[in-house]
C-alpha positions in Angstrom: -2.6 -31.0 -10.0 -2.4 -30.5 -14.0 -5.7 -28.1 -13.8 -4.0 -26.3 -11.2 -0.9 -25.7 -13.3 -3.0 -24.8 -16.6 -4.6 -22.3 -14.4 -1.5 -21.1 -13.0 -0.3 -20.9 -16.9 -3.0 -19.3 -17.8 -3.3 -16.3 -15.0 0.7 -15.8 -15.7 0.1 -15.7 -19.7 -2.6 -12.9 -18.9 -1.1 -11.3 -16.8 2.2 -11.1 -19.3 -0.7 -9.8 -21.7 -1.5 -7.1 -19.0 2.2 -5.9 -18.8 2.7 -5.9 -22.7 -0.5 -3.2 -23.0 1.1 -1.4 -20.1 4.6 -1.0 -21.4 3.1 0.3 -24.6 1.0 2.9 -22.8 1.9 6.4 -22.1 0.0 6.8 -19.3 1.7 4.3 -16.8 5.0 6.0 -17.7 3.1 8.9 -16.5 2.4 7.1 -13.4 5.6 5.5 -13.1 7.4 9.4 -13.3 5.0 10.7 -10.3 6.2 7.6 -8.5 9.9 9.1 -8.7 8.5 12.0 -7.9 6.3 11.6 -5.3 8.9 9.0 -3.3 11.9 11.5 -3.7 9.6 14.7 -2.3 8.7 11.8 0.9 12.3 11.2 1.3 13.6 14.9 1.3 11.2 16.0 4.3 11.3 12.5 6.2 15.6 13.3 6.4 14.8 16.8 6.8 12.9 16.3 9.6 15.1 13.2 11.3 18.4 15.6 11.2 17.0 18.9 11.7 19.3 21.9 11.2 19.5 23.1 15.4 19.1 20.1 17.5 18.5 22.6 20.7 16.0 24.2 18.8 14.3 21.4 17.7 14.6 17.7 18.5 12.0 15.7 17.1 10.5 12.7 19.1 9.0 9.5 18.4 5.4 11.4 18.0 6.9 14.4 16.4 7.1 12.5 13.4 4.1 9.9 14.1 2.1 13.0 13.4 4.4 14.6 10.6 3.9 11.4 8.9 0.5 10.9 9.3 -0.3 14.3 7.5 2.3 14.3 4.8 0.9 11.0 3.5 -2.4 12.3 3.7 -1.4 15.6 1.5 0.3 13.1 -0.6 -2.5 11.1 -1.3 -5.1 13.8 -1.9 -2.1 16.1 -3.9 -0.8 13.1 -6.1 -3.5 10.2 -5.7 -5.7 11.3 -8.4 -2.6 10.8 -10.6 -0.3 7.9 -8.8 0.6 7.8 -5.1 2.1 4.5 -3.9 5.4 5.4 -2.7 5.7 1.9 -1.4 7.0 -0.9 -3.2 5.6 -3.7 -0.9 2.5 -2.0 -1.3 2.7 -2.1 -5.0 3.2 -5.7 -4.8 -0.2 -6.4 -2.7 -2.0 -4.5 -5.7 -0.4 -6.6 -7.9 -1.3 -9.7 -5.8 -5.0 -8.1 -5.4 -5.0 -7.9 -9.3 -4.8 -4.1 -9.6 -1.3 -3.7 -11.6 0.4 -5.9 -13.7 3.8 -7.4 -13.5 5.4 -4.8 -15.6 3.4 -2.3 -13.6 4.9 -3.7 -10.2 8.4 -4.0 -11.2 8.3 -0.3 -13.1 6.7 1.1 -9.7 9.6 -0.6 -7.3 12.0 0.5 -9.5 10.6 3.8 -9.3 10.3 3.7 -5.5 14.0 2.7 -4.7 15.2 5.5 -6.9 13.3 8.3 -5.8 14.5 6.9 -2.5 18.3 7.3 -3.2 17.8 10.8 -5.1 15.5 11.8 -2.2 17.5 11.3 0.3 20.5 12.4 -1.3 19.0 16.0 -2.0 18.1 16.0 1.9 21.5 15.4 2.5 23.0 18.3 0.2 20.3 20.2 2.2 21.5 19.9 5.7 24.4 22.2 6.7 28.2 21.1 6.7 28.6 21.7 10.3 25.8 20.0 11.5 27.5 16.7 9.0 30.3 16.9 10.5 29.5 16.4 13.8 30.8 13.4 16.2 29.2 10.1 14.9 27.9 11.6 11.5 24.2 13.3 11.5 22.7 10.3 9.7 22.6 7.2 11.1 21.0 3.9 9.9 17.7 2.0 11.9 18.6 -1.2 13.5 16.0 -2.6 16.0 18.8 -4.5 17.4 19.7 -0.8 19.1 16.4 -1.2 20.6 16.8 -4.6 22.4 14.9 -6.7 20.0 15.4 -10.0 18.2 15.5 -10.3 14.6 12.2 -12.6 15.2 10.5 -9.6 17.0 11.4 -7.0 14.5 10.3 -8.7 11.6 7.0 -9.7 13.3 6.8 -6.1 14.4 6.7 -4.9 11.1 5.0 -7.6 9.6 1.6 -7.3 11.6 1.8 -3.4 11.6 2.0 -3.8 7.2 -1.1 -6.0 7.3 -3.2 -3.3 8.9 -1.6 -0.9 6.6 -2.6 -2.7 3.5 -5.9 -4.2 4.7 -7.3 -0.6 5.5 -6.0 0.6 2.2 -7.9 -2.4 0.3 -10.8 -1.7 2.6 -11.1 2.4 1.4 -9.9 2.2 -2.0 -11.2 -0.9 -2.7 -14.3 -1.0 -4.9 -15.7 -4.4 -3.3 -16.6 -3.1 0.2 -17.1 0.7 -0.4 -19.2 2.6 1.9 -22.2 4.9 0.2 -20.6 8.0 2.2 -16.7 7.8 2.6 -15.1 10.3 5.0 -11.9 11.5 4.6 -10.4 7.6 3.5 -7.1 9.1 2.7 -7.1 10.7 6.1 -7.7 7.0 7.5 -4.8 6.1 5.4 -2.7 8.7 7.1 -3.9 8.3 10.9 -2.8 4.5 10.3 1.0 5.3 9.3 0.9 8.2 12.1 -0.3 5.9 14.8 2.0 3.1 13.8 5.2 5.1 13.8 3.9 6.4 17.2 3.6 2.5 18.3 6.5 0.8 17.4 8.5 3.9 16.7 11.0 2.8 19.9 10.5 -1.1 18.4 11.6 -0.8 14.7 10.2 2.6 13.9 6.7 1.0 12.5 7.6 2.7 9.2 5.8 -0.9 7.0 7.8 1.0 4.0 11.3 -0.1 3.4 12.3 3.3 1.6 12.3 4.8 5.5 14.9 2.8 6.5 16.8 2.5 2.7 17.5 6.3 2.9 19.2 6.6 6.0 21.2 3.0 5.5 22.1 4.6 1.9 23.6 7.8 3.6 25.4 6.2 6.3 26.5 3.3 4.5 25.4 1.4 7.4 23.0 -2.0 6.1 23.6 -3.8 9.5 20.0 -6.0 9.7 18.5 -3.4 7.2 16.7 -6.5 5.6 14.1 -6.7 8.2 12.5 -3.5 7.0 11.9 -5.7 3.8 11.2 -9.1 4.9 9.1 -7.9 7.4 6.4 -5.7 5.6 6.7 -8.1 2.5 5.7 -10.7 5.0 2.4 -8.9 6.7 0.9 -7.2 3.3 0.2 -10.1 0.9 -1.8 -12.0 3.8 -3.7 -8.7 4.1 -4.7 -9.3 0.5 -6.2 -12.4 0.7 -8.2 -11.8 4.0 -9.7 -9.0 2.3 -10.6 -10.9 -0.9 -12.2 -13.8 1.5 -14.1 -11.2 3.3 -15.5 -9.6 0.1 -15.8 -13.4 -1.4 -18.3 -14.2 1.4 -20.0 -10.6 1.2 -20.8 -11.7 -2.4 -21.9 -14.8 -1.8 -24.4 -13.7 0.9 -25.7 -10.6 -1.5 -26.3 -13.9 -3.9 -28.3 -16.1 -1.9 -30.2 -12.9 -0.4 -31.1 -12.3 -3.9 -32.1 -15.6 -4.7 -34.3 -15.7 -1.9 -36.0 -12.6 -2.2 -36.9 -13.6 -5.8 -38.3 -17.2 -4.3 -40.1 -15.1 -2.0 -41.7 -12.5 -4.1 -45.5 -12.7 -4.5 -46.5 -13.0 -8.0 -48.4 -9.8 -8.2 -45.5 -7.9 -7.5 -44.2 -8.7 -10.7 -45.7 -6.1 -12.8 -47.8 -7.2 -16.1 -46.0 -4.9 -18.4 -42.6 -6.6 -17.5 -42.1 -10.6 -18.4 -41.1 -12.9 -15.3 -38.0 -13.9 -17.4 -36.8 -10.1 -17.4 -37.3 -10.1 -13.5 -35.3 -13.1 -13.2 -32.9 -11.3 -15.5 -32.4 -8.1 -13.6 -31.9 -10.0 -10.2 -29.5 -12.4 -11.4 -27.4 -10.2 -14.0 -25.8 -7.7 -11.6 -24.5 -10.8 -9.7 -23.1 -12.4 -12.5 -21.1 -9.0 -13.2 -20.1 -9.5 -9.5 -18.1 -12.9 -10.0 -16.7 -12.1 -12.5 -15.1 -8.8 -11.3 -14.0 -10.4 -8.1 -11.2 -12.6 -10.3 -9.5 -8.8 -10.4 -9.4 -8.6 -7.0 
């Protein structure tokens, strides 16, 4: 119990060590300021495209914005990722639980998030005509699965179990650990799994596994009625996403380990070469696996 909390003292003092060298660089402002950006430019096209200017004209469906979605994320991340593209502050937490931002970096990045939201979705409000506001029942009006027929247990579960997919694929892609020698298109992966998920669950809870979809709207029709779930439930289904991944890549290491141990067990003596001591052998197959363990405490 005491070794668990010095270790638990000591992850939090390096980690405080992590935010201190953030906050003093320029460059995670830089991140932090295409965060605003990035989640305001999100917000002004998702309310653009939920009120829509001539309702007869065009009515958007369920799948209408599944597959808007789905590609704006994906220009998104391949406009904006090589710079910062989050736009999700549950998913900033799961990098911060997979060791990928700091403390300071997480709590900069939600801030960010939540007001990019509100300024987002104000400017989409400006933005749509005063006619079309002042219609019976207001033009914006706030999610609530309840409208849907569903529990509070079944929403958050909805959105919960939708998040971990979300996250898990996004660790899977992005993720150093498991990369694939010829990645295609991972943002677009990224994409097809929000697009696909709205689509699912859009008649459930909307499957949006971002609480900025459902802040805007509650923000502009001052309407917060079980607006929580679209918090609790993602911020329940991403961290366990986290750790699956980091027990999948855990045993991925090991295995590489023993393989390696075995085909140097294995190995005939004349294949090591005369010009090139057995010690250096021993060397180069153990060396890359040490650099291994040690990177895998990041993630």
């Amino acid at each position: 119990m005491i070794s668990r909390v010095k270790q638990l003292t000591a992850k939090l003092s390096e980690d405080l060590q992590h935010s201190k060298q953030d906050l003093s660089t320029l460059i995670v402002w830089r991140d932090v300021f295409c965060e605003l950006m990035v989640t305001s430019f999100l917000m002004i096209m998702v309310t653009l495209v939920l009120i829509t200017n001539n309702v007869e004209a065009y009515k958007p469906g369920v799948t209408h914005f599944g597959i808007f979605a789905g590609f704006f994320v994906y220009m998104l991340l391949e406009g904006y990722g090589n710079i910062s593209c989050v736009a999700n502050p549950m998913a900033a937490f799961c990098f911060y639980l997979a060791g990928k931002f700091s403390i300071a970096k997480t709590i900069l990045f939600t801030a960010a998030h939540v007001t990019g939201c509100i300024c987002g979705s104000v400017i989409g409000y400006e933005l749509t005509p005063a006619a079309r506001l002042a219609e019976p029942g207001g033009a914006f009006h706030a999610f609530n699965p309840a409208n849907h027929g569903l529990t509070v247990t079944q929403s958050v579960f909805v959105e919960a179990i939708l998040s971990f997919n979300l996250i898990f694929v996004v660790l899977s892609l992005h993720g150093s650990e498991l990369g694939r020698p010829y990645p295609i298109l991972p943002n677009l992966a990224i994409g097809i799994v929000i697009g696909t998920s709205i689509m699912a669950a859009g008649t459930h809870t909307g499957g949006f596994m971002n609480p900025l979809i459902s802040l805007g709207p509650a923000f502009l029709s001052h309407d917060f009625k079980n607006h929580w779930i679209y918090w609790v439930g993602p911020y329940i289904g991403g961290p366990p996403a986290v750790y699956v991944y980091k027990m999948f890549v855990f045993i991925k290491r090991r295995n590489d380990l023993m393989a390696n141990d075995v085909l140097l067990e294995s190995s005939p003596r004349s294949y090591i070469s005369n010009s090139v001591p057995a010690s250096d052998v021993l060397a180069m197959s153990i060396v890359p696996n040490i650099r291994t363990c040690q990177s895998s405490s990041s993630l």
